[in-house]
C-alpha positions in Angstrom: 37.2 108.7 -152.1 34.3 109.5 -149.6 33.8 106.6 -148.4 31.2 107.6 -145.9 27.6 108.2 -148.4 28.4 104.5 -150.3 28.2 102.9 -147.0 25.1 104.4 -145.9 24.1 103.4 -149.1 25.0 99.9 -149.1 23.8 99.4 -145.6 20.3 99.9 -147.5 20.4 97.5 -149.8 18.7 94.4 -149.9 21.1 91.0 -150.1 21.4 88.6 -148.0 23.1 84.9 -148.5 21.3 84.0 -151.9 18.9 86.8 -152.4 21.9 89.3 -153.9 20.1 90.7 -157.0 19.4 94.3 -155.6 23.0 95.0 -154.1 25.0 93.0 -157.1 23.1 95.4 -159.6 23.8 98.8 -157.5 27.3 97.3 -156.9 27.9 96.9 -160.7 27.2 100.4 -161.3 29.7 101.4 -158.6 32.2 99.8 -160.3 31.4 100.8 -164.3 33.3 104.1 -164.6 36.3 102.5 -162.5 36.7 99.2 -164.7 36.9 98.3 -168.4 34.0 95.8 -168.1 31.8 94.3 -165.3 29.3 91.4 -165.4 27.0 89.4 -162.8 27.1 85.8 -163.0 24.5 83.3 -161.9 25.1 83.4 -158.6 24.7 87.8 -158.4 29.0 87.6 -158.3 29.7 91.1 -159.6 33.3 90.4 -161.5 34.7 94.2 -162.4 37.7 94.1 -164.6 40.4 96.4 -164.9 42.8 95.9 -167.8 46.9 96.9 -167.7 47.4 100.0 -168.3 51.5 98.7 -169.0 52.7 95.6 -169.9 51.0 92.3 -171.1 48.4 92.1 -168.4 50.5 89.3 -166.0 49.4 88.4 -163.7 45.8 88.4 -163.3 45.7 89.0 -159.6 41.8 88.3 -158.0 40.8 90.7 -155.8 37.7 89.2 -153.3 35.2 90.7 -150.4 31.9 89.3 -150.4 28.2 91.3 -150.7 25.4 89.1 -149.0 24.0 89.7 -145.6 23.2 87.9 -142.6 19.2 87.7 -142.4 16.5 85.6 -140.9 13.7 83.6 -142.6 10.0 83.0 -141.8 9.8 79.7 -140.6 6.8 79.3 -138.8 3.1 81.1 -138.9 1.8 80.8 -135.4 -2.1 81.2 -134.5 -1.7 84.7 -132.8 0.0 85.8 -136.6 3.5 86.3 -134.8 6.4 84.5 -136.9 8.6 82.5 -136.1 12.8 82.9 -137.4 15.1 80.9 -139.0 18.4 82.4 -140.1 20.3 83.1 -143.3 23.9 82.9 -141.7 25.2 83.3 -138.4 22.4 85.9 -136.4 23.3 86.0 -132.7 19.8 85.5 -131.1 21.3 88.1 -128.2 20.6 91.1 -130.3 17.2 90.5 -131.3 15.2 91.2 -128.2 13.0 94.4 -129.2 14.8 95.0 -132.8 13.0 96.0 -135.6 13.1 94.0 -138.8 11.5 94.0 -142.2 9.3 91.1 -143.9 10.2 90.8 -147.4 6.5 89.2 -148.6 6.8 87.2 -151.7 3.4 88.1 -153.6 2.3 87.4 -156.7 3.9 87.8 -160.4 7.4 88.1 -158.6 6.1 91.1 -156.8 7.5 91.6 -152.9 5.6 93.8 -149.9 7.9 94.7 -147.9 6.3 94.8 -144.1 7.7 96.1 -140.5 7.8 94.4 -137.7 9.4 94.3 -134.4 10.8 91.0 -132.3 9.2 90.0 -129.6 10.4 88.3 -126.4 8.6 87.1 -123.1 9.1 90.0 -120.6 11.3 89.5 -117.7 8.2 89.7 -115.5 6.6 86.7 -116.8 10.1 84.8 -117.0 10.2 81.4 -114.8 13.0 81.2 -112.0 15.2 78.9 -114.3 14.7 80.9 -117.6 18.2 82.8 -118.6 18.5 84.8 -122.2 17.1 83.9 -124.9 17.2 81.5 -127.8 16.1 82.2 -131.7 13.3 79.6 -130.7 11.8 82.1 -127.9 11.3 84.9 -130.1 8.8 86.0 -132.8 8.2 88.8 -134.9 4.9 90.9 -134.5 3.5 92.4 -137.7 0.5 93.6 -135.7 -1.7 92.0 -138.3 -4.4 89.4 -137.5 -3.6 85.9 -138.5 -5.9 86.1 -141.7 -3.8 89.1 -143.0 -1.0 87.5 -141.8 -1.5 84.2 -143.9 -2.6 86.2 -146.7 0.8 88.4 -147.1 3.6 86.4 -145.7 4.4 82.9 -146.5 7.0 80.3 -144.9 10.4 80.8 -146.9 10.0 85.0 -146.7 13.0 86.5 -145.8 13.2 88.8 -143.2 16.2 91.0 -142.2 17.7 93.2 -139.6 16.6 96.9 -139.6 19.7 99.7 -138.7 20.7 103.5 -139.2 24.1 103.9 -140.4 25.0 106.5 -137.6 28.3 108.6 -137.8 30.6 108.7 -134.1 33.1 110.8 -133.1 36.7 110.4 -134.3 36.3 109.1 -137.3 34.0 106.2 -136.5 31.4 105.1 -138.3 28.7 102.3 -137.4 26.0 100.1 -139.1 24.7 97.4 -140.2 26.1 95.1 -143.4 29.8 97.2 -142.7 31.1 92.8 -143.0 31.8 93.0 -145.4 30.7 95.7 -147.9 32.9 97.7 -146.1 36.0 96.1 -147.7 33.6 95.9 -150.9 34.3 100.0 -150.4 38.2 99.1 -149.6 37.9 97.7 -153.1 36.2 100.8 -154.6 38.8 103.1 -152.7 42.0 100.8 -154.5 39.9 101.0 -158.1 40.0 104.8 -157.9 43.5 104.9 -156.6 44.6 103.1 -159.5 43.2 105.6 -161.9 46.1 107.5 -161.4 48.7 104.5 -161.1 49.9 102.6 -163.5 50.1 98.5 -163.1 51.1 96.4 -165.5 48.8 93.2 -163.8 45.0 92.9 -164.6 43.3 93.7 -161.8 39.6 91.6 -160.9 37.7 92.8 -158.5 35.1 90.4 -157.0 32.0 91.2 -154.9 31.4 87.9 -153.9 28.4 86.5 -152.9 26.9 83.7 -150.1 29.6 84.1 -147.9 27.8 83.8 -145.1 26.6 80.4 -146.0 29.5 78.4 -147.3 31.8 80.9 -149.4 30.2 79.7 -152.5 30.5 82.6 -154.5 34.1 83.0 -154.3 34.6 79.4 -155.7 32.7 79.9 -158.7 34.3 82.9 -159.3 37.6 82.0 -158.8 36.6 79.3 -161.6 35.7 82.1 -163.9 38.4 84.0 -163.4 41.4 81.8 -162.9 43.4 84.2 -161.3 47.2 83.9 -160.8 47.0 84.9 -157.4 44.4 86.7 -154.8 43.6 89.0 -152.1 40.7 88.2 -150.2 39.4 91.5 -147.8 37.5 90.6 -144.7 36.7 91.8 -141.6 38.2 90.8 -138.1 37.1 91.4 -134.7 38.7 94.7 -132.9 39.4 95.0 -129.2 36.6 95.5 -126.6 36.8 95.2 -122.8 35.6 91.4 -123.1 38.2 90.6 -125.4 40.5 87.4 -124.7 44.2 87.8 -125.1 45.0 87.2 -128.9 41.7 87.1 -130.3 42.0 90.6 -131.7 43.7 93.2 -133.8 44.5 96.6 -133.3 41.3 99.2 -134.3 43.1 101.7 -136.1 44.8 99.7 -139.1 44.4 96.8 -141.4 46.1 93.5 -140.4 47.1 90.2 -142.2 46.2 86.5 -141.5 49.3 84.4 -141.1 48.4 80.4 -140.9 48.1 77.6 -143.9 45.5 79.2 -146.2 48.1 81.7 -146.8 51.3 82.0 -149.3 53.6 83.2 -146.5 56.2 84.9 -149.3 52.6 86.8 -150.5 52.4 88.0 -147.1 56.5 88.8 -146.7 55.8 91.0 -149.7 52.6 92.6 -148.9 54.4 93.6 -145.1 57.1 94.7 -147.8 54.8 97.0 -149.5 53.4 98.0 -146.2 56.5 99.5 -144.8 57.8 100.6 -148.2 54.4 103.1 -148.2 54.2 103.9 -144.5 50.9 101.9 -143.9 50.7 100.2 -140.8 50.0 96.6 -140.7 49.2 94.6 -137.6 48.7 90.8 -138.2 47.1 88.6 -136.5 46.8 84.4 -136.8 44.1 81.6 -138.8 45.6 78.2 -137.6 43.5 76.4 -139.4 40.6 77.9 -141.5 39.8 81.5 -142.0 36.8 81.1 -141.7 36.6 83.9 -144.7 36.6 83.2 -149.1 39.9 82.6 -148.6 39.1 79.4 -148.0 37.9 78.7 -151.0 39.5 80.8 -153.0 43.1 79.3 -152.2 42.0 75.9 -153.2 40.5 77.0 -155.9 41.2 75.4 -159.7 44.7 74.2 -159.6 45.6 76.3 -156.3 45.3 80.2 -155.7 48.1 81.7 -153.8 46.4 83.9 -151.7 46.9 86.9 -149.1 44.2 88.0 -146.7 44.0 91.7 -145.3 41.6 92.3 -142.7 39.8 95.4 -141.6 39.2 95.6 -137.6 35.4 95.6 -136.6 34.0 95.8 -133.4 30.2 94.5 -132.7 30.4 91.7 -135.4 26.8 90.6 -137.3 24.7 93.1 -135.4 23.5 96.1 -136.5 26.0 98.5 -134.9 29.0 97.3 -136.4 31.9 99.7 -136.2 34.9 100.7 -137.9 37.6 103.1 -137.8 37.7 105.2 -141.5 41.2 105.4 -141.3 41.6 101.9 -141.2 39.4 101.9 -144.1 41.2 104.1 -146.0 44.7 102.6 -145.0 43.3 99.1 -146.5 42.6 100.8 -149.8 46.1 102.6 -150.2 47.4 99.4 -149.1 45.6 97.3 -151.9 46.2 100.1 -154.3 50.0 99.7 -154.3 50.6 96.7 -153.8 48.7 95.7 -156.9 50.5 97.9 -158.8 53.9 96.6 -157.6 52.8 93.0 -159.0 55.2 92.5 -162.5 55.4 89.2 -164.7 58.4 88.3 -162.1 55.7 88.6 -159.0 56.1 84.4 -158.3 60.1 84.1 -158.6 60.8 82.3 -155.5 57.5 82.1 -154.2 57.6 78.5 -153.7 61.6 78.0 -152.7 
């Protein structure tokens, strides 16, 4: 699968934490010629289902990567017509300085202006002696419309989120904005048209979730909905970079798994199993407490979701530069692909001896 034009594609679409009706609606699509059915819930979860293609459909393994964005909202008209941010999930107030963002007016009869604008910060020239960085609070976002316009077009509550070109690298990089975590939403979309051609006797879900960034609450209703047997939740992780502490990384060129407590370690012993047995390279790496990721809420899910987590290494997390090794990508998908189709009716002997 070229992976490459969906991402571009996704980084374009509107949906951050909440406000997930324009990507879960393109997403669908995506997933239509690859599943037997797909459906949006309340919440803008896309829930794509592929049926056995041998066997009785056991288990019903859940696979999970979330859709929504990070964003900011307007929180604050001031007199000049600048706006004032809040946030929609974790924005690092570093990056802002001098981006450019888009105003997403909420007018009339449902209808939204979308407006550019750029985020402004006190110049270095006019700083005080004991003024360092910045903080969300010191910056604004210049429309370069009068207050009156201003006040007529944009209203506290409008979201407003992070403008950035998906730009190709050397070596098979890629970087961009939204790559956490629609890029494993295309890990997904890379397994799905792997297992066009493989036969699997489990029924396969495969969940976009959404409002990750805000609590992981789409991946608990969905795992309601679905009730899966078992899960594998894709997410991204951070990949080395010259600042880096000692094992708070993975390696950039392959997926890794999460040991710790949110995880069924026999799940994991059999996805390293299926790892080895296919010649992809697996790194792991270590959650000791939370994952911080829908595993979280996926494994306590119903009665209990034995879960796995794989995670694709990203460097330059929540910014608009986020980058990725394809390879990696690709790796992830192959990874999912077969070891999906390895799951049989006897997938949970032993799991819990």
């Amino acid at each position: 699968m070229d992976i490459q034009p969906y991402l571009r594609e996704a980084a374009a679409k509107h949906g951050p934490s909440g406000y997930e009706r324009e990507i879960s609606a393109w997403l669908a699509e995506k997933f239509r010629p690859l599943c037997d059915s797909v459906d949006v819930d309340p919440l803008y979860n896309v829930i794509a289902v592929k049926k056995a293609t041998r066997g009785r459909g056991k288990p019903a393994v859940m696979l999970c990567a979330h859709q929504d964005e990070i964003a900011l909202i307007a929180a604050d008209i001031l007199p000049d017509g600048t706006l004032r941010m809040g946030q929609v999930g974790g924005v690092d107030p570093r990056i802002l300085p001098a981006s450019t963002v888009t105003v997403h007016c909420s007018g009339k009869a449902g209808e939204t202006e979308r407006l550019q604008g750029v985020v402004g910060a006190k110049p270095p020239h006019l700083l005080d002696g004991d003024e360092q960085g910045y903080k969300r609070e010191d910056l604004f976002v210049d429309l370069g419309l009068p207050l009156e316009m201003v006040r007529e077009r944009v209203h506290v509550g409008d979201l407003i989120t992070l403008n950035g070109e998906t730009v190709e690298l050397m070596n098979g990089r890629i970087a961009g904005k939204t790559m956490d975590d629609r890029a494993c939403i295309g890990v997904m979309l890379d397994a799905a048209e792997r297992l066009q051609s493989i036969t699997h006797e489990a029924d396969v879900y495969f969940v976009c979730a959404s409002q990750e960034e805000v609590g992981c609450r789409g991946a608990r209703t969905a795992t309601y909905t679905v009730n899966p047997d078992l899960a594998v939740v894709l997410d991204v992780s951070h990949a080395p970079i010259p600042q880096s502490k000692p094992d708070s990384t993975i390696p950039f060129g392959a997926p890794a798994a999460t040991y710790g407590p949110f995880v069924q370690h026999k799940l994991l012993e059999r996805l390293k199993k299926t790892a080895s047995k296919h010649g992809v390279t697996l790194n792991t790496e270590h959650a000791e407490g939370r994952t911080y990721t829908d595993t979280d809420s996926v494994q306590v899910g119903r009665e209990g979701v034995p879960c796995v987590l794989i995670d694709l290494p990203l460097k330059y997390m929540h910014t608009t530069v986020e980058l990725l090794d394809m390879n990696a990508l690709s790796e992830c998908g192959r990874l999912l692909a077969h070891f999906v189709a390895e799951l049989d009716e006897g997938w949970d002997d032993g799991l819990w001896t």
